[in-house]
C-alpha positions in Angstrom: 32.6 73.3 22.0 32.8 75.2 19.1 29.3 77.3 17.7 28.9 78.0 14.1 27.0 81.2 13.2 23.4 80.8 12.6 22.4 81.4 8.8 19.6 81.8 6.8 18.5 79.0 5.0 20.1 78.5 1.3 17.7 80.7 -0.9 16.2 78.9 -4.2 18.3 80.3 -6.3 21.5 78.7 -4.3 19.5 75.4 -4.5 18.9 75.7 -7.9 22.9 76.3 -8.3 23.9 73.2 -6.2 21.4 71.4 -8.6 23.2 72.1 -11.7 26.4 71.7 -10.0 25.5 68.0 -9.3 23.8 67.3 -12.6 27.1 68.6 -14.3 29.0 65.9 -12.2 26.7 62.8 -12.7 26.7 63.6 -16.6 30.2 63.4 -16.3 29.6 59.6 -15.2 29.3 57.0 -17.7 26.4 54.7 -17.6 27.6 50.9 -18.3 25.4 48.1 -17.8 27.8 45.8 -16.2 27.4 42.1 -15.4 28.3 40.3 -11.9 27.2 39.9 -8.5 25.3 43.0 -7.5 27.8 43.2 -4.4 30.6 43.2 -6.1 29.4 45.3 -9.1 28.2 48.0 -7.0 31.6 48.0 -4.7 33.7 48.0 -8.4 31.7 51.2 -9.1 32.2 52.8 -5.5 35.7 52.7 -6.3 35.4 54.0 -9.7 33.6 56.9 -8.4 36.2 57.6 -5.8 33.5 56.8 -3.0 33.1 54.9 0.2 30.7 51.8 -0.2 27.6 52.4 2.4 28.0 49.4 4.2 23.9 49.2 4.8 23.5 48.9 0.8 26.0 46.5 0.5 24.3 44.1 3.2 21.1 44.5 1.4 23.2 43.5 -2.0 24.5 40.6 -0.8 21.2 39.2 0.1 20.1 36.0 -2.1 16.8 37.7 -3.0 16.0 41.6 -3.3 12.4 42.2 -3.8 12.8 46.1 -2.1 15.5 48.8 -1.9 14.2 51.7 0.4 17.1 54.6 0.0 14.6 57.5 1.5 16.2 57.1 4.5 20.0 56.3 3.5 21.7 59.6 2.7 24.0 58.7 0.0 24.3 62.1 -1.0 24.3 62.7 -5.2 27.6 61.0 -6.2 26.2 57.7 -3.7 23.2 57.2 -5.6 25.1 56.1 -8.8 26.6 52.9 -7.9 23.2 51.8 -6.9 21.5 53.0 -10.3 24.3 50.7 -11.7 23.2 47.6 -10.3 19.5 47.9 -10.3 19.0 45.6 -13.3 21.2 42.7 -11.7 18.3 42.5 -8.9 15.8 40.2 -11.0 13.5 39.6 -7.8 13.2 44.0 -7.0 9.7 44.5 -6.7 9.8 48.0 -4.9 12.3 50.9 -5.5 12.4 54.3 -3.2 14.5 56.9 -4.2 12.2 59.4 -2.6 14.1 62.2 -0.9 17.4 61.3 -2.2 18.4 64.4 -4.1 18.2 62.7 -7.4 18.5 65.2 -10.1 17.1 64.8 -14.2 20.6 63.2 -15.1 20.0 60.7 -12.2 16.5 59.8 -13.5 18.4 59.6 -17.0 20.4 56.8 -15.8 17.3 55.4 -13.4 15.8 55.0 -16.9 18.5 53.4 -18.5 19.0 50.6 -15.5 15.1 50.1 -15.0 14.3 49.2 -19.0 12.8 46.1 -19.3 13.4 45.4 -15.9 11.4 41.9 -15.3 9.5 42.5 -11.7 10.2 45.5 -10.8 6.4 47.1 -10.0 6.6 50.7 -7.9 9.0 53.1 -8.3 9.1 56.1 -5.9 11.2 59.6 -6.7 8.8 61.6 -4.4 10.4 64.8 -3.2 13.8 65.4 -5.7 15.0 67.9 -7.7 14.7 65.7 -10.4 12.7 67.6 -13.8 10.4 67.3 -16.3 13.7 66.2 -18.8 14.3 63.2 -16.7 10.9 62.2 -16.3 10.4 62.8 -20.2 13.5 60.0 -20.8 11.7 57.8 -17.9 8.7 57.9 -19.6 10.3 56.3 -22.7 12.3 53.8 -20.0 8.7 52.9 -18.9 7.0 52.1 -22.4 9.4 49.3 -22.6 8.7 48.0 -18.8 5.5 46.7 -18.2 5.8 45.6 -15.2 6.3 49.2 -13.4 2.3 50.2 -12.3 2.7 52.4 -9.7 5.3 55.6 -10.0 5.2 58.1 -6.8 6.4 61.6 -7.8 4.9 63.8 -4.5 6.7 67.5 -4.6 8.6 66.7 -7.8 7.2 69.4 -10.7 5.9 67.7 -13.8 4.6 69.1 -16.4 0.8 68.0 -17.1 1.3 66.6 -20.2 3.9 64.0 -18.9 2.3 63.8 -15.9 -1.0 62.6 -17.7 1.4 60.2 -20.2 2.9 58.7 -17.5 -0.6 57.9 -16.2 -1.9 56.5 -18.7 1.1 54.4 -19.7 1.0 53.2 -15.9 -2.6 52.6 -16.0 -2.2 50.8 -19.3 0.6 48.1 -17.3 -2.1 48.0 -14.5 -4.5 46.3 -16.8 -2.5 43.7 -18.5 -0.6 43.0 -15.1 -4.8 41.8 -14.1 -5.4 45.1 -12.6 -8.8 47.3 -12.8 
């Protein structure tokens, strides 16, 4: 049994390093909308990102029908999350996406944005609790004018500024209504 030192927790200012750190990496990736199974997509871009395939996502891809894909709980880790954004708009039936708590930065919400646009069903999107910025939401928010089927867009402990945040709203609100809602 070997015991590590005990340390402080990593100050802001270290966060806020590892941060940029990752968004310089996932801007390095290149976005392509590919076609194909969502399995086999999603293990092609594993690969291509030098990455093991989480075995839990890809049971979940192989499925006939994905109406939900909960990754709060799945640590994929910054570089994991991308092969997922990659397949998101091969899952016709996804009703429900949670990305909460999975260290998705403005550059992942960039590419979110990109996979999500027009998506047919897809309805609730949550990114509660990531680093993610007022940038990403700002390219979201243009993602979300041209999908109305998204209504309902959690963002708990992510800083917004009030001006998106009310935009988002009222675009959201605006889907609500012509989806039947109040």
């Amino acid at each position: 049994l070997t015991l590590q030192p005990w340390r402080l927790p990593p100050s802001r200012h270290s966060v806020l390093n590892d941060v940029k750190e990752v968004d310089a990496k996932v801007a390095r990736w290149v976005y392509v909308r590919r076609e194909g199974q969502p399995s086999t997509v999603y293990v092609g871009e594993c690969r291509r990102l030098g990455i093991q395939e989480n075995k839990g996502i890809l049971r979940i891809l192989e499925r006939k029908e994905v109406t939900e894909l909960d990754l709060s709980k799945m640590y994929l880790g910054p570089m994991g999350i991308l092969p997922v954004l990659s397949v998101v708009h091969l899952l016709p039936s996804l009703r429900t996406l949670d990305l909460s708590y999975c260290q998705t930065t403005s550059s992942h919400v960039v590419l979110l944005a990109a996979s999500i646009r027009g998506h047919p069903s897809l309805t609730s999107l949550n990114l509660s609790h990531n680093p993610c910025s007022s940038l990403g939401l700002q390219v979201l928010y243009e993602a979300l004018l041209a999908t109305s089927s998204v209504t309902t867009l959690a963002l708990h402990g992510v800083e917004i500024v009030p001006t998106l945040r009310d935009k988002i709203e009222h675009i959201l609100a605006a889907h609500g209504k012509g989806a039947g809602g109040s």
